[in-house]
Residue, then its C-alpha position, 0 to 999 in steps of 0.5 A: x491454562x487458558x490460551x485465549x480470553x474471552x471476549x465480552x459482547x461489549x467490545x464486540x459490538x464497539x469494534x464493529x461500530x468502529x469498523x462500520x464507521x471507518x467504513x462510511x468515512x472511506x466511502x465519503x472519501x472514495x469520490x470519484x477522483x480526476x486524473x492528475x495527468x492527461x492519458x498518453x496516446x499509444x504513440x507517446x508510449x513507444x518512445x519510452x525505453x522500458x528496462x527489466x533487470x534482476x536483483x543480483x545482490x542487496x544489502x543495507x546502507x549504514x547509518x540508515x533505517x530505509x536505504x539499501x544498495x542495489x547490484x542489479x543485472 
């Protein structure tokens, strides 16, 4: 029994067309992009009150697809 179907060089090269045409769109739109807020100074930085924390526990909320309750440490 076969495990794999062989693949024509039709759909080869359609595929690559498609690939290499993806390609070409992606580079018109990877322009060179302004930044959307100023850059802070190193000052400004400081002030900020960064926090790390450990994920103790997580479980899904009911009745919802993407939420979920966190116990963090």
């Amino acid at each position: 029994e076969l495990l794999f179907s062989k693949i024509e060089d039709k759909t080869i090269q359609e595929q690559l067309d498609k690939l290499e045409a993806s390609k070409k769109a992606n580079e018109a739109a990877n322009k060179k992009v302004e930044p959307q807020k100023d850059t802070i100074t190193f000052e400004d930085f400081t002030k900020l009150d960064i926090r790390v924390g450990t994920i103790i526990e997580a479980e899904k909320m009911p009745k919802t697809k993407k939420l979920l309750k966190l116990k963090v440490d």
